[in-house]
DRENBA-27276 format. One record per residue: x, y, z of N, C-alpha, C in turn. Coordinates in steps of 0.1 Angstrom, whole numbers, padded with zeros to 4 digits, always signed. Example, Ala and Ser with C-alpha at 12.3 -4.5 7.8 and 13.67 -1.06 7.14 Angstrom:
% residues 2
+0132-0057+0078+0123-0045+0078+0132-0033+0078/+0128-0022+0071+0137-0011+0071+0129+0000+0079/
***
This chain:
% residues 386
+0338+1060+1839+0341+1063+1825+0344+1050+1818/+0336+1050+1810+0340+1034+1799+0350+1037+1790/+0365+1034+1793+0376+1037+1784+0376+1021+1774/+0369+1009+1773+0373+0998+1767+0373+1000+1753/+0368+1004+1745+0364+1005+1735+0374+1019+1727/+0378+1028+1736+0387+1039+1734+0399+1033+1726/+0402+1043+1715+0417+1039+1711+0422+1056+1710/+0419+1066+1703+0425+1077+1700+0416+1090+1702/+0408+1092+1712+0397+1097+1712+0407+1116+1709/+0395+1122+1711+0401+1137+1705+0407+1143+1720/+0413+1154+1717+0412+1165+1732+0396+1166+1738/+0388+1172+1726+0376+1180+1734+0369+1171+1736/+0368+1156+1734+0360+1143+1740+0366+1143+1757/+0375+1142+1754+0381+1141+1769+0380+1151+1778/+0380+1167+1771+0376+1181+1781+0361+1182+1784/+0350+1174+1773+0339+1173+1778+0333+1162+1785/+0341+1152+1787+0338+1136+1798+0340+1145+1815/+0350+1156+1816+0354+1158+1826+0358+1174+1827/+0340+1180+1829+0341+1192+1826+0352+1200+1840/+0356+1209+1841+0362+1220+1851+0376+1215+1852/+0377+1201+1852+0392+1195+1853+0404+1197+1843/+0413+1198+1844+0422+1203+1834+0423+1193+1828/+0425+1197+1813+0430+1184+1802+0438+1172+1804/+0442+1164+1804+0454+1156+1807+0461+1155+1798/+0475+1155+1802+0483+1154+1795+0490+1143+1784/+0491+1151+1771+0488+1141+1758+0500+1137+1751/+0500+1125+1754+0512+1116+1745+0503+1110+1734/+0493+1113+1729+0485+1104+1723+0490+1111+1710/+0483+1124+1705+0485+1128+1695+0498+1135+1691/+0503+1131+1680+0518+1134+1678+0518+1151+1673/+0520+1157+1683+0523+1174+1683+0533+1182+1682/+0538+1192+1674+0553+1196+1683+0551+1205+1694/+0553+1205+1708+0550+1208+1720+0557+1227+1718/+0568+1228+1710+0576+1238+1710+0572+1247+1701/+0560+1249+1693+0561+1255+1680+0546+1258+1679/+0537+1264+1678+0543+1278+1675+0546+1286+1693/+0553+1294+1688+0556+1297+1703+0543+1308+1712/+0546+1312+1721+0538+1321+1726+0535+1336+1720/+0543+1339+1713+0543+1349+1707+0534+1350+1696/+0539+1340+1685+0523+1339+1676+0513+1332+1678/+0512+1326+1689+0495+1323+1695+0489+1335+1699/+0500+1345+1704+0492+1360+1710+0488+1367+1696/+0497+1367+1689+0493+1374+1676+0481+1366+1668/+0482+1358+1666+0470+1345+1663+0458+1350+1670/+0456+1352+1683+0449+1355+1692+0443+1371+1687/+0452+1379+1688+0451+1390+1684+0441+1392+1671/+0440+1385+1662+0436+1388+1649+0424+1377+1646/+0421+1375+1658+0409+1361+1659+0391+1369+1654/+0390+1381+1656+0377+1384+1653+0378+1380+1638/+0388+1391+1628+0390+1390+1616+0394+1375+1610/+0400+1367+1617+0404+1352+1609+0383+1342+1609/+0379+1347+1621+0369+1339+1622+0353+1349+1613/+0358+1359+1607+0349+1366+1603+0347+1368+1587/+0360+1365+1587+0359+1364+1569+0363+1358+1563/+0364+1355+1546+0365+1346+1540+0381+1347+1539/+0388+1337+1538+0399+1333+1533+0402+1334+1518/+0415+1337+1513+0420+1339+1499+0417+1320+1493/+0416+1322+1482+0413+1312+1475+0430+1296+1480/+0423+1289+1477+0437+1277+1479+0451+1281+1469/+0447+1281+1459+0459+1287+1451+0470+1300+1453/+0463+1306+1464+0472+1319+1467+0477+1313+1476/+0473+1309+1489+0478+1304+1497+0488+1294+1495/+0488+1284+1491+0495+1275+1483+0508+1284+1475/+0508+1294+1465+0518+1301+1464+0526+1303+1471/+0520+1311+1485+0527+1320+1496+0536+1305+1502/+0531+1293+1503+0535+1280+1513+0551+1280+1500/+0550+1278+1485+0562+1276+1480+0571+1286+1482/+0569+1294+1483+0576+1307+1481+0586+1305+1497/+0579+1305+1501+0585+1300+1522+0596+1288+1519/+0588+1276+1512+0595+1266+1512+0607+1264+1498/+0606+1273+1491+0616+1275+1479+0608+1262+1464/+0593+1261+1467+0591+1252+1460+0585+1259+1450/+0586+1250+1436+0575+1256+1424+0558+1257+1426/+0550+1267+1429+0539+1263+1432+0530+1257+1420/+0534+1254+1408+0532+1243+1401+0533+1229+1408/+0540+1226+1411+0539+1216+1419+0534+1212+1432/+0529+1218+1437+0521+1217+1448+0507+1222+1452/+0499+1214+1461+0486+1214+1462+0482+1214+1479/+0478+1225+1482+0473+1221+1498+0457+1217+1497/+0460+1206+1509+0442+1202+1514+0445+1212+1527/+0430+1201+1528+0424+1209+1545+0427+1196+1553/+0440+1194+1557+0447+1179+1564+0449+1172+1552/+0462+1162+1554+0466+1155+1547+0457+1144+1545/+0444+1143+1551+0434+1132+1551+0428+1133+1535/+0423+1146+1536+0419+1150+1523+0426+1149+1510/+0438+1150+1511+0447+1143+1502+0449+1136+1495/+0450+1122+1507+0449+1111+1508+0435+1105+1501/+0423+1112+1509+0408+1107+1501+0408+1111+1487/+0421+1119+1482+0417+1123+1468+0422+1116+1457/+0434+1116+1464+0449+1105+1459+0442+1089+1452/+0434+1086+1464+0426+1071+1460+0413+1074+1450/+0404+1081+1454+0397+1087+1443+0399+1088+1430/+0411+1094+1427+0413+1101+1413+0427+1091+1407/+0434+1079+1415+0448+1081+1408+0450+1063+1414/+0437+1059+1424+0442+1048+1427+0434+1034+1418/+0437+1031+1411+0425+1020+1404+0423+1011+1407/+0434+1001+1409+0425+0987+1416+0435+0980+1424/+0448+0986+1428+0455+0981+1445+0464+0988+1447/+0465+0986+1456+0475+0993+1465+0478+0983+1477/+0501+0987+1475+0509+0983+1486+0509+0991+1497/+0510+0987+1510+0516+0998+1517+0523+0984+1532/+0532+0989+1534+0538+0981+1546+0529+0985+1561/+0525+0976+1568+0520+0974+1582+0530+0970+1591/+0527+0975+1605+0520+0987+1610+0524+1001+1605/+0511+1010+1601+0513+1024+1591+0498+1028+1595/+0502+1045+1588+0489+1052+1595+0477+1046+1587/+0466+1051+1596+0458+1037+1592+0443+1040+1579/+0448+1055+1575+0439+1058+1567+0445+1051+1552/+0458+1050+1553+0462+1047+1537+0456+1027+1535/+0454+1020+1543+0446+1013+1546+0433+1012+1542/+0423+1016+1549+0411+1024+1550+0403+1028+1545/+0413+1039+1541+0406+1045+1527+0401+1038+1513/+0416+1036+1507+0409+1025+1494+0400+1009+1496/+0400+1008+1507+0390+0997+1513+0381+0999+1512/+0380+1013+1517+0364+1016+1518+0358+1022+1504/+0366+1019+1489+0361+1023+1484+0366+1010+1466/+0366+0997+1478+0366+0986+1467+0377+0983+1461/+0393+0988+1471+0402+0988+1459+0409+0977+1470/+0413+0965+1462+0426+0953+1470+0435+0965+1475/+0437+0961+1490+0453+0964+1496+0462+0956+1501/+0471+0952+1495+0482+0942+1496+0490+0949+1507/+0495+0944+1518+0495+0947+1536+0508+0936+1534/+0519+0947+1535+0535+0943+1536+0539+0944+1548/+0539+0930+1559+0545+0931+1572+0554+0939+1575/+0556+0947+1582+0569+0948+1589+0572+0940+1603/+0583+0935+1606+0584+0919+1611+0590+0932+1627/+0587+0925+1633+0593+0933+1647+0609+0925+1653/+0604+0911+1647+0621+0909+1647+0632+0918+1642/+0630+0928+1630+0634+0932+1623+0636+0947+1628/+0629+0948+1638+0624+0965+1645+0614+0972+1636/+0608+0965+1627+0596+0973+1617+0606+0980+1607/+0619+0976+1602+0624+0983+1592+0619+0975+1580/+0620+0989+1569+0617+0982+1555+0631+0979+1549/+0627+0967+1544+0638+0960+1534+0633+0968+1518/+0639+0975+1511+0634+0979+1497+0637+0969+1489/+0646+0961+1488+0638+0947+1474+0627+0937+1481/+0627+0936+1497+0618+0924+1496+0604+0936+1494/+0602+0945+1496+0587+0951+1496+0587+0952+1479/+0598+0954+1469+0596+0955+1457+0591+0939+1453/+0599+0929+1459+0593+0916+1454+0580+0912+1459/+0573+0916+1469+0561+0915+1477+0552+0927+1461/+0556+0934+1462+0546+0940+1447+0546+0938+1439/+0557+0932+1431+0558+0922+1418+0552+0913+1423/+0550+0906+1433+0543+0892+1434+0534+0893+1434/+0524+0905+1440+0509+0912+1441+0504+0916+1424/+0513+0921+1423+0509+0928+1412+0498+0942+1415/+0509+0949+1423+0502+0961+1429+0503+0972+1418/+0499+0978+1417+0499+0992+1409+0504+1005+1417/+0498+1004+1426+0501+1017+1435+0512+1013+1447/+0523+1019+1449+0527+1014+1463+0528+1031+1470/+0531+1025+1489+0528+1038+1497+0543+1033+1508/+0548+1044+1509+0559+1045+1521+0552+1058+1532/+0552+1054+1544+0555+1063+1551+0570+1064+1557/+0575+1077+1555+0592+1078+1560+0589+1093+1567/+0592+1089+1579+0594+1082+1595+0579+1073+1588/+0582+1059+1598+0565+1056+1597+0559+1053+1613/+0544+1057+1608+0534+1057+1618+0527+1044+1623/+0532+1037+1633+0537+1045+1647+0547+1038+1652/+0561+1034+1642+0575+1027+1652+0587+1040+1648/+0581+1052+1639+0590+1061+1637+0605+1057+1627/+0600+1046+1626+0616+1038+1615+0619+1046+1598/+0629+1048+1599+0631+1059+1586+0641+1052+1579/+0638+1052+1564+0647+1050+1555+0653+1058+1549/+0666+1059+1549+0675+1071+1543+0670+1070+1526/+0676+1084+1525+0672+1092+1513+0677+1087+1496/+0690+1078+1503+0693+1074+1490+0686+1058+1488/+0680+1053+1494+0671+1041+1500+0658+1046+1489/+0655+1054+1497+0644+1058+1493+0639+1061+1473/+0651+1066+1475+0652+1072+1458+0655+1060+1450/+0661+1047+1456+0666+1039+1447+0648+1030+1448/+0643+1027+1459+0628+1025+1455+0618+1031+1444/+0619+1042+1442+0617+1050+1432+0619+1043+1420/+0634+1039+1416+0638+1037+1407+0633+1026+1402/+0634+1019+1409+0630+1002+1409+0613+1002+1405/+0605+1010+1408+0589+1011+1409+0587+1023+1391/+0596+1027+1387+0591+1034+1376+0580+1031+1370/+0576+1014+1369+0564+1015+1359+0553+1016+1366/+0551+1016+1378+0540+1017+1384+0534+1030+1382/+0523+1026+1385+0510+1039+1383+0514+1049+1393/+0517+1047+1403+0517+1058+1414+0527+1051+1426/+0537+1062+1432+0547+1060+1443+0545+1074+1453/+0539+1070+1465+0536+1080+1474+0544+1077+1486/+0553+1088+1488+0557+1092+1500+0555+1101+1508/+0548+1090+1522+0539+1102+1528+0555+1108+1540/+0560+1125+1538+0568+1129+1548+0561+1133+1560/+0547+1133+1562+0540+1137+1575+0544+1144+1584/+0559+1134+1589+0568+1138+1600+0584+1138+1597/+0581+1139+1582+0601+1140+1578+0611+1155+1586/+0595+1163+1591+0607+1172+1596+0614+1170+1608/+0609+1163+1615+0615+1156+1624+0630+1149+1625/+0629+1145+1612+0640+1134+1610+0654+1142+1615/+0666+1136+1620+0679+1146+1624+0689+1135+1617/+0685+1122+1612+0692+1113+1609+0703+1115+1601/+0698+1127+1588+0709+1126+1579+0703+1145+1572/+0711+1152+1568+0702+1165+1566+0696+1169+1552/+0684+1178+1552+0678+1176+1539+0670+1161+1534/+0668+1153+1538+0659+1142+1537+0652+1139+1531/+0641+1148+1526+0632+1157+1519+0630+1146+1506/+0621+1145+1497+0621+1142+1486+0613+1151+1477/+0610+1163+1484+0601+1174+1473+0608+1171+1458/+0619+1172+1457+0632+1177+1446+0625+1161+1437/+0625+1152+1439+0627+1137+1432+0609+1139+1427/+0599+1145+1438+0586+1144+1433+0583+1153+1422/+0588+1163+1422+0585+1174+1413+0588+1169+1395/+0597+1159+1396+0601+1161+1382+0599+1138+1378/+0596+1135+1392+0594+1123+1384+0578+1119+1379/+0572+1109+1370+0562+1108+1362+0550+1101+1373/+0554+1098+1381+0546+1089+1389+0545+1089+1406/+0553+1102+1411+0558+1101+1423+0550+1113+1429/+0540+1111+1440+0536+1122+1450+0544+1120+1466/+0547+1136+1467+0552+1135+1483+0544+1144+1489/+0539+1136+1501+0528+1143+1511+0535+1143+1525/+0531+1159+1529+0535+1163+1541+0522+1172+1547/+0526+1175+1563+0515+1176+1572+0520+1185+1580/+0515+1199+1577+0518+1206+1584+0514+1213+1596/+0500+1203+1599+0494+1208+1613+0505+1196+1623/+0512+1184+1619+0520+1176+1625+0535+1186+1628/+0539+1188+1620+0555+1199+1619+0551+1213+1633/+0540+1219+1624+0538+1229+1633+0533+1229+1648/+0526+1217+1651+0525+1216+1665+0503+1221+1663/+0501+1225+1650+0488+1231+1648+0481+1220+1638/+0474+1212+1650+0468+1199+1643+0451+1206+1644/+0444+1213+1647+0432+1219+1650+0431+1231+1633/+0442+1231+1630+0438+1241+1611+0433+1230+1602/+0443+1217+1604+0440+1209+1593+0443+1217+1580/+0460+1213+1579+0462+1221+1569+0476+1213+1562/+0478+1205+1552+0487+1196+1545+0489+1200+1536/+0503+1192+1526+0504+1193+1513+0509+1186+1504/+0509+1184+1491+0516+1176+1486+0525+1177+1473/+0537+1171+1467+0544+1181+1462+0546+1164+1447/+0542+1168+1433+0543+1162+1426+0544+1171+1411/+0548+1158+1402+0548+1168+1387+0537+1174+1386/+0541+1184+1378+0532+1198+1373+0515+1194+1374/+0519+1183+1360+0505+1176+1352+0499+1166+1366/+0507+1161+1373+0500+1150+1380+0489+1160+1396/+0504+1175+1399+0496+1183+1411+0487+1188+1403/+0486+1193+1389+0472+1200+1384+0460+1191+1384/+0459+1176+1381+0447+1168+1383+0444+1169+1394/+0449+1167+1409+0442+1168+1420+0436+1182+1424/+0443+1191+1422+0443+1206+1423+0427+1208+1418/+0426+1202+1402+0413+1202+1399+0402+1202+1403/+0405+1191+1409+0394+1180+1415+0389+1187+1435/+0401+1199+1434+0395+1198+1451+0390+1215+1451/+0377+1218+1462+0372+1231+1458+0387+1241+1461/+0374+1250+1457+0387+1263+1455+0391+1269+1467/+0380+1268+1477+0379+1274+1491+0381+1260+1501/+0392+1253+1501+0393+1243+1504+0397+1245+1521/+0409+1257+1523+0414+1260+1535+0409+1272+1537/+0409+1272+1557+0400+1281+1560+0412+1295+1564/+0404+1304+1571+0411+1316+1574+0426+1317+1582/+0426+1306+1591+0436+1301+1603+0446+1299+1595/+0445+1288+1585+0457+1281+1574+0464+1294+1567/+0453+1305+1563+0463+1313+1554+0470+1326+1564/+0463+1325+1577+0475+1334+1585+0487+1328+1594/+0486+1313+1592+0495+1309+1595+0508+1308+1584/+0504+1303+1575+0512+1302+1562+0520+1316+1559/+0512+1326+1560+0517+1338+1554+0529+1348+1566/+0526+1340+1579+0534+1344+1588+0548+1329+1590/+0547+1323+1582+0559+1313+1585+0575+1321+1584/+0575+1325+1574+0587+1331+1567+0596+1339+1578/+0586+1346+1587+0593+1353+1595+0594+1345+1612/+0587+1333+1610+0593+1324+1622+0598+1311+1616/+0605+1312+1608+0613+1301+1606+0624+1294+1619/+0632+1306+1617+0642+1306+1628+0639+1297+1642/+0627+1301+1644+0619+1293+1657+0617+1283+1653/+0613+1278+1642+0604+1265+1641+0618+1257+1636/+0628+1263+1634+0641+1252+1633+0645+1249+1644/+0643+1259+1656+0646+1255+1670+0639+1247+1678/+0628+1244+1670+0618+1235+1681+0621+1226+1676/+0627+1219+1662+0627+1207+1659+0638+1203+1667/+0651+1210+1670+0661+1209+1676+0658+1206+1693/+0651+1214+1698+0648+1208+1713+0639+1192+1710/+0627+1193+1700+0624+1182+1703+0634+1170+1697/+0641+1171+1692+0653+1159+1689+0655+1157+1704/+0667+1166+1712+0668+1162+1721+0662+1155+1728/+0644+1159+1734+0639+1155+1745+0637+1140+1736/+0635+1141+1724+0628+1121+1718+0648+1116+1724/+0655+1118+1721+0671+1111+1729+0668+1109+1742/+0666+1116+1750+0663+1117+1768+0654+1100+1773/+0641+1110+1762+0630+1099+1760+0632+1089+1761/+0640+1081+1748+0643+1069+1746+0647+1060+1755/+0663+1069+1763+0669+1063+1771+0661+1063+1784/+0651+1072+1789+0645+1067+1801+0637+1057+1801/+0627+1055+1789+0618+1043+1788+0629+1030+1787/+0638+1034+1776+0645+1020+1777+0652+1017+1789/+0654+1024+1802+0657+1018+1816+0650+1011+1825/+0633+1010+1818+0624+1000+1825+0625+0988+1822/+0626+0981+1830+0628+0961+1831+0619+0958+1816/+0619+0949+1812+0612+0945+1799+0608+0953+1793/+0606+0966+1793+0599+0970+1784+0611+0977+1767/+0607+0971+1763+0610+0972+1747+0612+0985+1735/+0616+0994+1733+0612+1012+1732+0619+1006+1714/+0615+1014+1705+0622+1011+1690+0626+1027+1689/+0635+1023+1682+0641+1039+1680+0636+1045+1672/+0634+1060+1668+0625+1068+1658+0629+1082+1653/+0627+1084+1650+0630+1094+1637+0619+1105+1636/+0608+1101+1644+0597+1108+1643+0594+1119+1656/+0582+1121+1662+0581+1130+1674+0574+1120+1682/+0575+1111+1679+0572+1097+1691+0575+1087+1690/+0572+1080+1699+0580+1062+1702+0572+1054+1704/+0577+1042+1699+0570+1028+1699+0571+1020+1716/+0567+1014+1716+0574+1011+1730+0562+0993+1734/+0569+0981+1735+0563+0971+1736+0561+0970+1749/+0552+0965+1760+0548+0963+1770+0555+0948+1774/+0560+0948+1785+0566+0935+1789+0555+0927+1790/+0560+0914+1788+0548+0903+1785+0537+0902+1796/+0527+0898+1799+0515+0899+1808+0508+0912+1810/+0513+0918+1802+0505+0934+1805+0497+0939+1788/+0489+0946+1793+0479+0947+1780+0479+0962+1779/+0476+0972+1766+0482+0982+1767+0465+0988+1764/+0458+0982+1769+0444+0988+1772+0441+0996+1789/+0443+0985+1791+0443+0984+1810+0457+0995+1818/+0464+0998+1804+0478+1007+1812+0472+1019+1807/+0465+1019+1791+0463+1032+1791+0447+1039+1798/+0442+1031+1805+0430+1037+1814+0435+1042+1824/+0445+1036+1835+0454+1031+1840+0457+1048+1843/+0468+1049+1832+0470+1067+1832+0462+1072+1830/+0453+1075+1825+0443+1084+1823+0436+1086+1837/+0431+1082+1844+0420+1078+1856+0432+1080+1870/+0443+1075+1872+0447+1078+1881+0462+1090+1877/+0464+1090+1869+0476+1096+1867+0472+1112+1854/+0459+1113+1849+0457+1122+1842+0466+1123+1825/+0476+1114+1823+0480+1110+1809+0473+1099+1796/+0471+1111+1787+0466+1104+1777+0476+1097+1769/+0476+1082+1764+0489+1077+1757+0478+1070+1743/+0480+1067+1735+0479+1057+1723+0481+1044+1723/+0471+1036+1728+0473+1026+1728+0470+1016+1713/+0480+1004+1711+0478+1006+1691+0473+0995+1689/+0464+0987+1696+0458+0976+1694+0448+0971+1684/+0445+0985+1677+0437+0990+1667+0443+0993+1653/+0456+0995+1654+0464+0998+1642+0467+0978+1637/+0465+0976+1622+0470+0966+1618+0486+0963+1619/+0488+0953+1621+0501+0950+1625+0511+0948+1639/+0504+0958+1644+0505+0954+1659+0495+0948+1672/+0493+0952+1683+0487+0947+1690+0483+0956+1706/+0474+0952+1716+0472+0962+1728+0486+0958+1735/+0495+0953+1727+0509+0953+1738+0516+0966+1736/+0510+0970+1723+0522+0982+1720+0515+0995+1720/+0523+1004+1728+0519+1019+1728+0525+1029+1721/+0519+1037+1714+0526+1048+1705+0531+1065+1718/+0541+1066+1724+0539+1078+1727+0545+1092+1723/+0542+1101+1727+0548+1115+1717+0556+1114+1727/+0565+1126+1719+0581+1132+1724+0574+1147+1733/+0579+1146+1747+0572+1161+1749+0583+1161+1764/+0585+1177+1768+0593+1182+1775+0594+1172+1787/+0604+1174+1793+0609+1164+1806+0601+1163+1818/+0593+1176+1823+0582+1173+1831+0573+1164+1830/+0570+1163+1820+0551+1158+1813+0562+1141+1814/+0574+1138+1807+0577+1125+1808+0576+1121+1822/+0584+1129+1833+0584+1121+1845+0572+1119+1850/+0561+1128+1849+0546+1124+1850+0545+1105+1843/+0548+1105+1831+0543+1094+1822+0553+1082+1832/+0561+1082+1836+0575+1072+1836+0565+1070+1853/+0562+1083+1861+0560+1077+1874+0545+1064+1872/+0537+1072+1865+0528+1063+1863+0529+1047+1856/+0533+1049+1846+0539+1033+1843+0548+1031+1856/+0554+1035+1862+0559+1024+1867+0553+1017+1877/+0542+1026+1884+0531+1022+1893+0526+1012+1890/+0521+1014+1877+0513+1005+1871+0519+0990+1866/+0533+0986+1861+0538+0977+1855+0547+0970+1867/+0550+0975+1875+0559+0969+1886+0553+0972+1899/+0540+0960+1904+0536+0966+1914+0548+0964+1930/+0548+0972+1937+0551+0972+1950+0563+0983+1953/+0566+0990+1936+0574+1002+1934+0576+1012+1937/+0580+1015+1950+0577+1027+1952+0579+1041+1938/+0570+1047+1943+0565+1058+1933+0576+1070+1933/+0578+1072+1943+0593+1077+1944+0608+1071+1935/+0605+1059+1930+0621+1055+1929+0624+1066+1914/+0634+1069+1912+0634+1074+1900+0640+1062+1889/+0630+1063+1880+0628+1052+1866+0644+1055+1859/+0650+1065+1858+0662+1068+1855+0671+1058+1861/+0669+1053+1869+0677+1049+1876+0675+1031+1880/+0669+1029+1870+0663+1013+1869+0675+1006+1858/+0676+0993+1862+0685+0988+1856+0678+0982+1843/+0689+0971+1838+0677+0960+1827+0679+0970+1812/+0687+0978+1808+0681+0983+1798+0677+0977+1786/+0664+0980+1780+0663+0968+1767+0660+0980+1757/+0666+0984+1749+0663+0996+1738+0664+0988+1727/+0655+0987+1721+0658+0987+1702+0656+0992+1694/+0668+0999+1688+0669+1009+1680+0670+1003+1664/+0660+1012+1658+0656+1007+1643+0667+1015+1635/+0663+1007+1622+0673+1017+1615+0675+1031+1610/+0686+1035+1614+0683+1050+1613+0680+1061+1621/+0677+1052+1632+0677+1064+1642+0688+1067+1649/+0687+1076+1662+0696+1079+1664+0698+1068+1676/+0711+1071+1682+0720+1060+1689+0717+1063+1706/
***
């Protein structure tokens, strides 16, 4: 198998490289492991002739039903088909000629307006620093550009570093004249830092502000491709415009329309996964050198002790150990030293922990338990938890 060239390949690349063999297990893509539960996958399952047989209600009903769940004005809000689409529309229709956004960050907000002729001014985040944002020096980095558009991801993708809410709002404040302030929440439901986090309430009524969230990321159902975004009236009606009417498919609207009555659960899964990302942290940060940043998100950053390359670790797992990880050598701003992994139940980690350790400390026995390794080096960003 030629893994060199691999950075984030899909599940079903990997189920068809290696037919009959079970999937391996995936730290790569950021999922919630806990949600939806077994119960509405059977019902999901149950109603699969009809979801795959017929047409779906228009975006706008659906989109209703999603505010009504979330307590939002569905004037203000707009679902794509993934927050990708969003994002391709966002630049399209609203971005003119630059855009800020801090590095390392997901890598479409990048990307995208590149690929379609617009300057993007690329605001370090310093790892001395743990990848946190400073809000006046990124304001002075855009006055100095002379950016028009700026972009936060809060948690960001992929060191999970979060800026609190009153941080956030005062960025806001400071950027009023700009053309456009997007806060992408992708993975804010994640956040346990401080409660209510949210910035729906600040996007809805300011003149210039979109907040995008991802709800195939929250729900653990990244295969609907199903996002949204929450802005004033006049600014969600221009995109709304601009995207078809039948934009989401049948999956999206029986998932949406059944939220309301699993709430309860889907607050509980954020709750177990807090815990297991706490567990998480502290076991990676008990390996000798290796470097873990703290996060806010449903995965972790984690730097590779020096002489090791995070190409060769993540074949490494895959090939001998069956774990798929993220290696971010491909993401601007970092490097193949650093690996992105998800937060996922305590089994699947001692799988991941035995394998690195094989791999990064040879002559280890495979048995030692990583729990129990000294050296701890944890660095925790701001905002997360302790």
């Amino acid at each position: 198998m030629d893994l060199a060239q691999a950075h984030s390949r899909s599940h079903f690349s990997l189920v068809r490289e290696a037919p009959g063999q079970q999937a391996p297990v995936d730290f790569c893509i950021p999922c919630n492991p806990y949600f939806p539960t077994p119960e509405i996958f059977d019902r999901l399952g149950g109603n699969l002739e009809s979801i795959l047989k017929y047409y779906p209600s228009d975006s706008e009903t659906i989109a209703a039903e999603l505010s009504t769940t979330l307590g939002l004005n569905p004037r203000t809000v707009v679902m794509g088909n993934g927050s990708t689409e969003l994002i391709t529309w966002i630049d399209h229709l609203l971005v003119r000629e630059s855009l800020a956004i801090p590095i390392p960050t997901f890598g479409r907000w990048t990307d995208q307006p590149l690929e379609t002729g617009k300057r993007v001014d690329m605001y370090p985040l310093l790892e001395s620093r743990n990848f946190s944002l400073d809000v006046d020096d990124y304001v002075r980095f855009i006055r100095s550009r002379g950016s028009r558009v700026a972009v936060i991801c809060n948690p960001n993708n992929p060191d999970g570093g979060y800026l609190p809410k009153h941080e956030v709002v005062r960025l806001l404040d400071r950027l009023i004249d700009l053309d456009l302030v997007i806060v992408d929440e992708s993975f804010g439901d994640f956040v346990d830092a401080e409660p209510y986090p949210g910035l729906a309430g600040e996007a809805a009524v300011r003149p210039n502000v979109i907040v995008l969230r991802s709800l195939g990321k929250n729900f653990g159902l990244h295969g609907i491709r199903f996002g949204y975004l929450i802005a004033n009236p006049a600014l969600a009606g221009r995109i709304r415009g601009a995207l078809p009417k039948w934009n989401l498919n049948s999956f999206a609207e029986v998932v949406v329309f059944m939220l309301k009555e699993h709430l309860a659960e889907y607050r509980d899964s954020l709750r177990r996964l807090a815990q297991d990302r706490h567990i998480m942290l502290q076991q990676l940060g008990a390996m000798p050198g290796l470097t873990v940043f703290g996060s806010q998100g449903n995965f972790l950053l984690v730097k590779l002790p020096d002489g090791h390359d995070g190409v060769q670790l993540r074949d490494h797992l895959l090939e001998r150990h069956s774990v798929h990880v993220r290696e971010c050598g491909n993401k601007l701003g970092t490097t193949s030293q650093f690996l992105r992994l998800v937060v996922r139940p305590s089994p699947d980690v001692r799988r991941l922990l035995l394998g690195m350790t094989h791999y990064l400390y040879a002559g280890t026995p495979l048995e030692t338990p990583v729990i129990g390794l000294h050296h701890r080096r944890v660095a925790l960003a701001s905002g997360g938890p302790a």
